[in-house]
C-alpha positions in Angstrom: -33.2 -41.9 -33.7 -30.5 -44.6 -33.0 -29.5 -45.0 -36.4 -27.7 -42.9 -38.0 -26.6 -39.3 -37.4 -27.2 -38.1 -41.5 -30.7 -36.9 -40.4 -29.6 -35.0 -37.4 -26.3 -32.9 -39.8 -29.1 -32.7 -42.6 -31.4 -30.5 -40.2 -28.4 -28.7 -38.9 -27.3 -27.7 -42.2 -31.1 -26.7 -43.3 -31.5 -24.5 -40.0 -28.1 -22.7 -40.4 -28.8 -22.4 -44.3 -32.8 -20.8 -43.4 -30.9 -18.4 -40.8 -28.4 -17.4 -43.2 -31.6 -16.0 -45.5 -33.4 -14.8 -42.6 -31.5 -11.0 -42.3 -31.3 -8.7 -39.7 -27.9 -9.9 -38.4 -27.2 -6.6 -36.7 -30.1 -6.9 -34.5 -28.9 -10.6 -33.6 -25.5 -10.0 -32.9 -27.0 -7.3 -30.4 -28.8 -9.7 -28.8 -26.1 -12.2 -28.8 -23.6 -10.2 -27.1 -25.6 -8.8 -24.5 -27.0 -11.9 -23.2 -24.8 -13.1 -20.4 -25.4 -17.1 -20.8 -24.4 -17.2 -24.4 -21.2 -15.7 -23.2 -20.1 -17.8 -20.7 -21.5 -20.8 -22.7 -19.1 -19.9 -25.6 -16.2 -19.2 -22.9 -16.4 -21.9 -20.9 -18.0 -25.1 -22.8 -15.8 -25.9 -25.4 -12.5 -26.1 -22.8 -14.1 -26.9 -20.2 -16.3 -29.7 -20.5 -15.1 -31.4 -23.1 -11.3 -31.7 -21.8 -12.7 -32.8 -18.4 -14.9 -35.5 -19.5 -12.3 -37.3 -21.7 -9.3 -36.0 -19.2 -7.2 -35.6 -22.0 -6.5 -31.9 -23.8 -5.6 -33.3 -27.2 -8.6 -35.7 -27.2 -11.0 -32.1 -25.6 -9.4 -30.5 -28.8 -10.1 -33.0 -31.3 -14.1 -33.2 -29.7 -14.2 -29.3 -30.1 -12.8 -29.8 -33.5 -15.7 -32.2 -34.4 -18.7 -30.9 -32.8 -17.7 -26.8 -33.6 -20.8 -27.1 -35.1 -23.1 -27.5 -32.2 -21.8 -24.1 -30.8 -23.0 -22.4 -33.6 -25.9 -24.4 -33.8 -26.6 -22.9 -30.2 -25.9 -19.4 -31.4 -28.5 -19.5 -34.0 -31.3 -21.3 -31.9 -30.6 -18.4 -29.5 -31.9 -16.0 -31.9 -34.2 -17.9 -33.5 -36.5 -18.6 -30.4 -39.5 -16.6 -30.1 -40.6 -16.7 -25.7 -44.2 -16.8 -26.5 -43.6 -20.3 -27.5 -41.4 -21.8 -25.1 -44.0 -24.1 -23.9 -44.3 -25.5 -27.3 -40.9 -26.0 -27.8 -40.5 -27.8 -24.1 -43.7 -30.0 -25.6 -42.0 -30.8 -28.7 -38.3 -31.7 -27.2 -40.3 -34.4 -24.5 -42.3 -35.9 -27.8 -39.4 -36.1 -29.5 -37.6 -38.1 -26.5 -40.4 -39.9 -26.0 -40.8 -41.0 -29.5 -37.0 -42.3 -29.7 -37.3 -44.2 -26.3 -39.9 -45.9 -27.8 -38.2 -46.7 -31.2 -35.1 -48.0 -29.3 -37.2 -50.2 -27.3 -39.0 -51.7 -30.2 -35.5 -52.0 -32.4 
């Protein structure tokens, strides 16, 4: 929503928080680690895009600094998706878009 970003942290923090109680941690790191595109996300993202787009490195550093939490964010969806339902989730991010084009467009 264009309003404010409370709602967005507040459903960051209660994912991360439900992960955190969900176990089996070995088993994630595994699959963390051996899947190639988490890698080079968390290799190349933070540096890389971020210091190009605002062609500054202390301004790239100071994004990183404030959005470290999206990376991790990331990390957890990564383990957290179940393939069976990747339809679903596709359905659900376009509804979502959908709905907040619409809400901007009535604001």
């Amino acid at each position: 929503m264009p309003l404010t970003v409370f709602g967005t942290n507040l459903i960051i923090i209660n994912i991360c928080v439900l992960w955190l109680c969900s176990g089996n941690y070995k088993n994630k790191f595994y699959q963390l680690i051996n899947n190639k595109l988490i890698i080079v996300s968390m290799v190349f993202m933070p540096p890389f895009s971020w210091t190009i787009l605002v062609r500054r490195f202390e301004m790239g550093l100071h994004i990183v600094h404030k959005m470290w939490y999206f990376l991790l964010l990331l990390l957890i969806l990564f383990t957290i998706v179940v393939k069976e339902n990747i339809r679903l989730y596709i359905a659900a991010f376009l509804l979502a878009i959908a709905l907040t084009e619409i809400v901007s467009y009535l604001i």
